[in-house]
LUMVOMAR-72114 format. One record per residue: residue number from 1; residue in three letters; x, z, y of N, C-alpha, C, O in turn. Coordinates in pm, 1 decimal, m for minus. Atoms other than C-alpha are relative to their C-alpha. Layout:
REM LUMVOMAR-72114
 num residu      n.X      n.Z      n.Y     ca.X     ca.Z     ca.Y      c.X      c.Z      c.Y      o.X      o.Z      o.Y
 NUM    ALA        X        Z        Y        X        Z        Y        X        Z        Y        X        Z        Y
...
//
This chain:
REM LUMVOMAR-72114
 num residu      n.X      n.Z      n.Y     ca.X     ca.Z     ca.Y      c.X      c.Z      c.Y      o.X      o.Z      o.Y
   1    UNK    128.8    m17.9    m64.5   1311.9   1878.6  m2802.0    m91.2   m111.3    m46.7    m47.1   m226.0    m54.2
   2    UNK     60.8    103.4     39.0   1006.2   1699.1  m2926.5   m172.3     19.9     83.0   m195.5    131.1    130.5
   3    UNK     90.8    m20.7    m88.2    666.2   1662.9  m2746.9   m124.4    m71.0   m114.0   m115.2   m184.6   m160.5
   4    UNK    112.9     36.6     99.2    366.4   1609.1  m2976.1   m169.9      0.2     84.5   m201.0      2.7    203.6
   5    UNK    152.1     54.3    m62.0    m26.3   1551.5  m2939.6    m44.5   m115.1     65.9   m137.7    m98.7    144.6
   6    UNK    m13.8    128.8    m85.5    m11.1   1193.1  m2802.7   m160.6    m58.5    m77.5   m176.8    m89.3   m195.6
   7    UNK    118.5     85.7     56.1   m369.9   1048.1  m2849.8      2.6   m125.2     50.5     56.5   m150.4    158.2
   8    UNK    m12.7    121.5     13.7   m416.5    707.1  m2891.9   m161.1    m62.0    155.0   m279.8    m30.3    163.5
   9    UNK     87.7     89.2    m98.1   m595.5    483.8  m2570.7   m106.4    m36.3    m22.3   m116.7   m110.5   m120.0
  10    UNK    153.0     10.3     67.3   m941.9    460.3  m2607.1    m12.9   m150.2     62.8    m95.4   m221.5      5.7
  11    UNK     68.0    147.8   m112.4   m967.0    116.8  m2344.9    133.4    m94.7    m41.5    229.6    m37.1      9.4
  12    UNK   m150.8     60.6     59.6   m643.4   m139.6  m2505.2      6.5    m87.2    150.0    113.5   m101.5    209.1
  13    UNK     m1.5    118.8   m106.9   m743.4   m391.9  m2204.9     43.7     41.9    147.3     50.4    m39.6    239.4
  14    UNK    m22.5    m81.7   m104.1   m643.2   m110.0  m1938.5    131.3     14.6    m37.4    177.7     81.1   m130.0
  15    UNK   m182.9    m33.5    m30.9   m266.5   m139.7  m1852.9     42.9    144.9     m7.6    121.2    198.3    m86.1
  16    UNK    m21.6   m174.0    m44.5   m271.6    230.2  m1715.9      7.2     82.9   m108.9    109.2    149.5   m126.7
  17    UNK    m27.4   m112.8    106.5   m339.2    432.8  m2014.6     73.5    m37.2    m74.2    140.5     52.3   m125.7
  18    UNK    m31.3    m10.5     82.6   m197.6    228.4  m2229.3    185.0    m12.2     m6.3    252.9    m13.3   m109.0
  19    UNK   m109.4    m22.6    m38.0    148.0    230.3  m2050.0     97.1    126.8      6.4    214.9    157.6    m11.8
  20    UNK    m43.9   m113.2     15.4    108.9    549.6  m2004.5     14.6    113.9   m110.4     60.3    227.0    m94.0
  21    UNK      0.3     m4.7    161.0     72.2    609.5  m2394.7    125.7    m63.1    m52.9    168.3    m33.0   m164.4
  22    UNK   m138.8     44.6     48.0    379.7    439.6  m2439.9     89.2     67.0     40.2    172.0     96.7    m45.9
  23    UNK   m102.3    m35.6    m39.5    596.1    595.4  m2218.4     15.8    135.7    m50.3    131.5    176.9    m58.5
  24    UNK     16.1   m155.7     44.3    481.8    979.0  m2355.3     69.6    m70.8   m141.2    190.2    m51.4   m156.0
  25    UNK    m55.9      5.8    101.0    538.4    825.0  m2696.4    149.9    m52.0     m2.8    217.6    m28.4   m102.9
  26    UNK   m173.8     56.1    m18.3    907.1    658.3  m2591.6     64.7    160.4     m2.7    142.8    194.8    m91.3
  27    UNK    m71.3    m68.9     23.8    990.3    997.8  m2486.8    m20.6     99.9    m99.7     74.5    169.3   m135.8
  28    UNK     20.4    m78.9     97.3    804.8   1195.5  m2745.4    181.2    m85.1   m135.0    284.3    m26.8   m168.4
  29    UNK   m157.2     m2.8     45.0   1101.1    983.9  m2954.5     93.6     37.7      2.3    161.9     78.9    m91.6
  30    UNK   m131.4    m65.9    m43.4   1354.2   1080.3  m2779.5     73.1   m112.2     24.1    189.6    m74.6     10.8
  31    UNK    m16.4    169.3    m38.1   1443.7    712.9  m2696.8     50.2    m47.8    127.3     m0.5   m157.8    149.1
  32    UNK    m39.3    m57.6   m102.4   1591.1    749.0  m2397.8      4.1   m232.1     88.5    m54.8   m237.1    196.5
  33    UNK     39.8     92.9    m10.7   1578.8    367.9  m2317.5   m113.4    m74.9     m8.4   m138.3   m174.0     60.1
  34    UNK    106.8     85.7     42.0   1272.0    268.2  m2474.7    m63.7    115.7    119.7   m149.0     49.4    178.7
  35    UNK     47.5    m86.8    m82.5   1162.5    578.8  m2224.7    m41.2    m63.4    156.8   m149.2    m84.0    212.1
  36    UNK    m61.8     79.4   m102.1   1320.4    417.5  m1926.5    m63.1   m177.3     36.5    m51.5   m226.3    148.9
  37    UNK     86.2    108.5      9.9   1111.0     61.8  m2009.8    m93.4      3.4     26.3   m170.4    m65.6     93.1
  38    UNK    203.0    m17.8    m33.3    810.2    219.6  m2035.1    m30.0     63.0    140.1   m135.3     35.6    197.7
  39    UNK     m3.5    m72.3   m124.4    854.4    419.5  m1728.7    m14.2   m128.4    136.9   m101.9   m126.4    223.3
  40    UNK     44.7    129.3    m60.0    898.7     64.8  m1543.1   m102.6    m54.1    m45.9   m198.7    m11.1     17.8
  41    UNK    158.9     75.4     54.2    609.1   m129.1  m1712.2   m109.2    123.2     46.2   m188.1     78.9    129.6
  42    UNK     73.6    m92.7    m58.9    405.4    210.8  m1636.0     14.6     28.4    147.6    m75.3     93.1    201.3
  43    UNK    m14.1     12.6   m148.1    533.5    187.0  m1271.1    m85.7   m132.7     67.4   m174.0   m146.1    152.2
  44    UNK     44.4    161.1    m34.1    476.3   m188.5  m1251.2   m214.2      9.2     17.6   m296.6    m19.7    104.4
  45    UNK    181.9     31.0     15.7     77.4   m150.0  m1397.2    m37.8     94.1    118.4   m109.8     51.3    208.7
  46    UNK     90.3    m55.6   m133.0     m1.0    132.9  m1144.9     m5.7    m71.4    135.7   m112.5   m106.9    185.7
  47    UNK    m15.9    104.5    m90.3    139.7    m64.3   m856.2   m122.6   m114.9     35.1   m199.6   m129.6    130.0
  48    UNK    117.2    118.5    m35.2    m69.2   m391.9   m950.8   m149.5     69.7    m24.8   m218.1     54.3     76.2
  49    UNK    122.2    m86.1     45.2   m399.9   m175.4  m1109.5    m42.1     42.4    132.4   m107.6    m23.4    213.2
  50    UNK     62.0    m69.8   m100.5   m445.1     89.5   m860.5     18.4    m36.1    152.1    m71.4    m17.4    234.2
  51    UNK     18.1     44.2   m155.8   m315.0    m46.9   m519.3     37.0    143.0     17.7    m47.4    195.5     90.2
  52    UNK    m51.7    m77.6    m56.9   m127.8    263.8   m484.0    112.4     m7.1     40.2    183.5    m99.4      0.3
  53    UNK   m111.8      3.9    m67.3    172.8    401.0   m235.4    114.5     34.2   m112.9     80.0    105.2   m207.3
  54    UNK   m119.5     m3.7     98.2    529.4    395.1   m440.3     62.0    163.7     m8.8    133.0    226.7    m87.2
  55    UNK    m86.7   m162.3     m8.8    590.2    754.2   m282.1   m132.2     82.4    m33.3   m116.8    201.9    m58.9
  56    UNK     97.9   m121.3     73.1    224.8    901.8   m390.4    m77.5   m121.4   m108.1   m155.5   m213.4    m83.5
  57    UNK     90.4    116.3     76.7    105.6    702.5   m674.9    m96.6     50.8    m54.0   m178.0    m16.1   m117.7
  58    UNK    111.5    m73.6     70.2   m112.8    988.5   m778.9   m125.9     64.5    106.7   m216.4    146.2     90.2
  59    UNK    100.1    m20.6   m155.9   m293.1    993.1   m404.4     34.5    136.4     77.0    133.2    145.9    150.0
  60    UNK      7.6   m138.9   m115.6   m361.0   1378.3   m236.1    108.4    101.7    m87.5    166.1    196.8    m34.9
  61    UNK    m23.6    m68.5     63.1   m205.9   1490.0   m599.4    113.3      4.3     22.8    174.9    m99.0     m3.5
  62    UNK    m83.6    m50.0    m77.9     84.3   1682.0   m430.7    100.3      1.7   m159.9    207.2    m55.3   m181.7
  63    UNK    m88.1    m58.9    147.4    191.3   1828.3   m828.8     12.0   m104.5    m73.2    112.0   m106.2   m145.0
  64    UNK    m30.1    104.0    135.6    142.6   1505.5  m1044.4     74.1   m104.2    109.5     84.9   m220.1     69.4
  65    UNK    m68.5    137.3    m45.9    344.3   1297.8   m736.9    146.8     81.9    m16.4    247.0     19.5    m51.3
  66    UNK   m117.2    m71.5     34.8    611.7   1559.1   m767.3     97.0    m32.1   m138.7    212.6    m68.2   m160.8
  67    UNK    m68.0    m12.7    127.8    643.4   1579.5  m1119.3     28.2   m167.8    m33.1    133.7   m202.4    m86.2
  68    UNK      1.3    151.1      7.5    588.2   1184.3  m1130.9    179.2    m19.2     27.6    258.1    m44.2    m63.5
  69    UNK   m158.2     15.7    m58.8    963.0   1166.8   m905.0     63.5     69.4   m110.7    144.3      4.9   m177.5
  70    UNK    m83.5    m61.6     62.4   1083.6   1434.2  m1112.0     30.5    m96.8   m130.9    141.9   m135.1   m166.6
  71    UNK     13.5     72.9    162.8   1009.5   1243.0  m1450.6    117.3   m131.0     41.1    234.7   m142.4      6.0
  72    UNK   m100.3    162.6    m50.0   1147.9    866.1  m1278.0    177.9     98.5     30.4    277.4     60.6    m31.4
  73    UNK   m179.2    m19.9    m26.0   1511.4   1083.8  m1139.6     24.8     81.4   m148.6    137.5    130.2   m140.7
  74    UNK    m48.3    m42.3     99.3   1540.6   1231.8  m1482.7     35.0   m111.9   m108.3    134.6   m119.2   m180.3
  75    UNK    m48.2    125.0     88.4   1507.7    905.4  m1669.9     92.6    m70.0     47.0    180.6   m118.9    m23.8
  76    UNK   m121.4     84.2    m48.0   1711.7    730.9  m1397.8    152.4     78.6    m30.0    237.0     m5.1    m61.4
  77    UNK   m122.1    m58.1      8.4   2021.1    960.5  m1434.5     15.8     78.0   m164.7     94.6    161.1   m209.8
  78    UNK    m11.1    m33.8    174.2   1942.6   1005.6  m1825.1     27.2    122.0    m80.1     98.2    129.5   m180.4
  79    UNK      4.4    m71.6     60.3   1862.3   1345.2  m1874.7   m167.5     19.1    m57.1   m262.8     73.5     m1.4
  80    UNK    119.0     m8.0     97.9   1585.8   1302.0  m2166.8    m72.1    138.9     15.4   m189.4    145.0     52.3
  81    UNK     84.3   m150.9      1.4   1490.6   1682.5  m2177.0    m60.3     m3.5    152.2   m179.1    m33.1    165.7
  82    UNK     67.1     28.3   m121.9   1420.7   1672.1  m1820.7   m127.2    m88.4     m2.3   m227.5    m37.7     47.9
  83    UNK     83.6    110.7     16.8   1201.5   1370.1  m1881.8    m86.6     45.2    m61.6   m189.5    m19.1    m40.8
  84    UNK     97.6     20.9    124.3   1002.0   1481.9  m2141.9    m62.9    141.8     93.8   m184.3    131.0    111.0
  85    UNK     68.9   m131.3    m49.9    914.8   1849.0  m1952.7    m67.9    m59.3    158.9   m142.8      2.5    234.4
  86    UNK     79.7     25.9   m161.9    817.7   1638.3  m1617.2    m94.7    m90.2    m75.7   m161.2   m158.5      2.2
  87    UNK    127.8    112.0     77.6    575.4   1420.3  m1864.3    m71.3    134.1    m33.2   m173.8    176.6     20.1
  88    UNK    130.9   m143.2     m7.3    426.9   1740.5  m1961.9    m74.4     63.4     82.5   m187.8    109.7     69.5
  89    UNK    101.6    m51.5    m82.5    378.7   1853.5  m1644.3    m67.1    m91.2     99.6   m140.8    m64.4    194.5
  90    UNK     89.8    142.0   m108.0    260.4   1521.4  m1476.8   m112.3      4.2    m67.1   m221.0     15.1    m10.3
  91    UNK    158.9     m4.8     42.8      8.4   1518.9  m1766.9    m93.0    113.7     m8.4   m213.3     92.7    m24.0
  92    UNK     71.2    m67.2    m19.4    m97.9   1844.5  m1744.6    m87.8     m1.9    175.4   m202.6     39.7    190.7
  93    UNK     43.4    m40.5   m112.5   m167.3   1842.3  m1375.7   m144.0   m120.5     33.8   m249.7    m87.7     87.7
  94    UNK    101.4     69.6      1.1   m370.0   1485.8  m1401.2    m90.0     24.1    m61.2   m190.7    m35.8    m23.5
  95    UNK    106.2    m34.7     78.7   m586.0   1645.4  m1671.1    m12.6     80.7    120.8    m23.8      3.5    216.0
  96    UNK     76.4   m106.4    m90.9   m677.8   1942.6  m1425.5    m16.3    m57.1     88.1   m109.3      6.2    138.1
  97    UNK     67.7     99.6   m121.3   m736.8   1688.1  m1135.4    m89.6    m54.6    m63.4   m201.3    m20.6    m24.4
  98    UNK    118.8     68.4     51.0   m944.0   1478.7  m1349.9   m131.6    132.2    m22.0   m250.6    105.3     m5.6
  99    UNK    102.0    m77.7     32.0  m1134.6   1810.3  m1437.4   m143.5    m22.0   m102.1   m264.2    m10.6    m81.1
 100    UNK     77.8     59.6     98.6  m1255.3   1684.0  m1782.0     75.0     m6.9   m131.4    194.0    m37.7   m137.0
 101    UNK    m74.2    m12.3    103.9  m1192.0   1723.8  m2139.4     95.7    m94.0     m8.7     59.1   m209.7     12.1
 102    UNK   m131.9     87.2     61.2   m852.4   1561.9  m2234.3    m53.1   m115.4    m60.2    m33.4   m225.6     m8.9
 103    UNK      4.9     82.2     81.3   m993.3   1381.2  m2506.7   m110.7   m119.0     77.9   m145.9   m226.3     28.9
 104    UNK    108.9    127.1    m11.3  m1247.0   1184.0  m2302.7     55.1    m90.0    146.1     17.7   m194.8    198.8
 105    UNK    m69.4    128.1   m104.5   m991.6   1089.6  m2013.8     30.4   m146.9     15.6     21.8   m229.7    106.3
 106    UNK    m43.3    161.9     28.1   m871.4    783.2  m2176.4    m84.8    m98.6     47.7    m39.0   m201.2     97.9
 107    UNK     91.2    103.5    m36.1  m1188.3    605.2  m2105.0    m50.1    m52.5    168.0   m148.9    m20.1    233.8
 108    UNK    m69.6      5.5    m96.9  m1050.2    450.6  m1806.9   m145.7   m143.3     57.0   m164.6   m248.0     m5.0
 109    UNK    124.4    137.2    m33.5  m1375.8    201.4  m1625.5    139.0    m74.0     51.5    247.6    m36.4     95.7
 110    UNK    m70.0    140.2    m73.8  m1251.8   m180.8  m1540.8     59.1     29.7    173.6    166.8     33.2    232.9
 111    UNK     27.5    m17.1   m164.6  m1371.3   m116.1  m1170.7     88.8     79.2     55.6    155.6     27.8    145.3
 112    UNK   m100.9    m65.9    m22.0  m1153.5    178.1  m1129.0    123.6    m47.0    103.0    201.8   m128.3     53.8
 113    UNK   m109.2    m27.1    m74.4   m901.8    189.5   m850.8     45.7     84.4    112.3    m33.3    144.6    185.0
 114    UNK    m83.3   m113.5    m76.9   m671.4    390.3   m651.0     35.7    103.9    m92.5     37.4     88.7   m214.7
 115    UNK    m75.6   m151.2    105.5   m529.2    760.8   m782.6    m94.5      4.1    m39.8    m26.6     75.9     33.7
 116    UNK     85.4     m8.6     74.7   m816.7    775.8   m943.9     17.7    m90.2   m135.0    m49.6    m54.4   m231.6
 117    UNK    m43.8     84.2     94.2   m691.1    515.3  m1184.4    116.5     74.9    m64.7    129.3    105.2   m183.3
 118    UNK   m141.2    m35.6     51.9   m369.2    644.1  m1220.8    m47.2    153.5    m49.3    m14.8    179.0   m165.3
 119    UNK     53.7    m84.9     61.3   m524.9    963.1  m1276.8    m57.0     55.6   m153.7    m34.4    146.2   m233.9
 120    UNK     40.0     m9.1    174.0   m741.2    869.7  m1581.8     88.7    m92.2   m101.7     58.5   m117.2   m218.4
 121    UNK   m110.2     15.7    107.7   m404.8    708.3  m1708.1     58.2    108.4   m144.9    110.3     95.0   m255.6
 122    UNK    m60.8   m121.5     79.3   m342.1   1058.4  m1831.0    m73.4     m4.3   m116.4    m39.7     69.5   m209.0
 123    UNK     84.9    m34.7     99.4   m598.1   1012.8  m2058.6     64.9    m15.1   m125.4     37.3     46.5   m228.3
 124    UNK    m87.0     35.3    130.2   m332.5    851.5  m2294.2     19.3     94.7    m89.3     21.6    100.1   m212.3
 125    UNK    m99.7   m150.7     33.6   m201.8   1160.6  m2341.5    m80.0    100.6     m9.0   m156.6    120.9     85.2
 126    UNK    108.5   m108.6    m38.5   m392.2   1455.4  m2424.7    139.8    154.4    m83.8    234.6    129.9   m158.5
 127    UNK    m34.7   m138.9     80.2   m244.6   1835.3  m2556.6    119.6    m13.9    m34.7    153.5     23.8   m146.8
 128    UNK   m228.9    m12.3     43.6    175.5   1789.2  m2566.4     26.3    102.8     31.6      2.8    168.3    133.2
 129    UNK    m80.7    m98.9     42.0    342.8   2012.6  m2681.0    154.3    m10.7     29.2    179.9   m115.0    m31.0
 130    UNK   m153.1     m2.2    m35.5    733.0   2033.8  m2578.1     46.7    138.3    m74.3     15.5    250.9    m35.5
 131    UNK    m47.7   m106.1     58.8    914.4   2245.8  m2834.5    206.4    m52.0    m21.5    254.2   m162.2    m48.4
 132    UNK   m129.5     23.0    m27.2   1315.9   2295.3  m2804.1     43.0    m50.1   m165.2    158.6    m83.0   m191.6
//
């Protein structure tokens, strides 16, 4: 399984996207550790960044806090395919919350906080593809 379309962080000085650009590209690898790193360091920055809760880090967003758990118990118990299809659908669901082209999510303001942060994290990530 490989997951493609990973656009590159438009803001480098913003933890959020660019954590969350790492961790799509760890598992776009298939890296199953380097996955698992980024998944902490991308836990860690939302935490200090947004000032969000550990059990909704994506706020009211019911589908991207879901898939969020799903993604963390798939990396914790180390099934990669799992991982990589709950990154697809965490980033699809923050693009349709953000309600804005993909490509212009990344551009994440300083000021920014709460799920709204963690939100335009997705921006990292735009158009993945997951093919078996």
């Amino acid at each position: 399984m490989s997951i493609s379309g990973l656009a590159p962080a438009t803001h480098h000085s913003d933890p959020l996207p660019r954590d969350f650009q790492a961790l799509g590209s760890a598992l776009q690898s298939g890296n199953l550790a380097s996955a698992q790193n980024a998944l902490s360091t991308f836990q860690q920055a939302l935490q200090t960044a947004a000032k969000v809760s550990p059990t909704q880090p994506f706020g009211p967003n019911n589908r991207a806090n879901a898939d969020f758990t799903s993604l963390s118990n798939a990396l914790q118990t180390g099934n990669l395919v799992s991982a990589q299809k709950a990154f697809v659908s965490l980033q699809a669901d923050l693009n349709a919350t953000a309600g804005t082209n993909p490509s212009h999510l990344g551009q994440v303001h300083h000021h920014a906080v709460g799920p709204a942060s963690a939100t335009a994290a997705a921006g990292a990530v735009s158009n993945l593809n997951v093919t078996a």
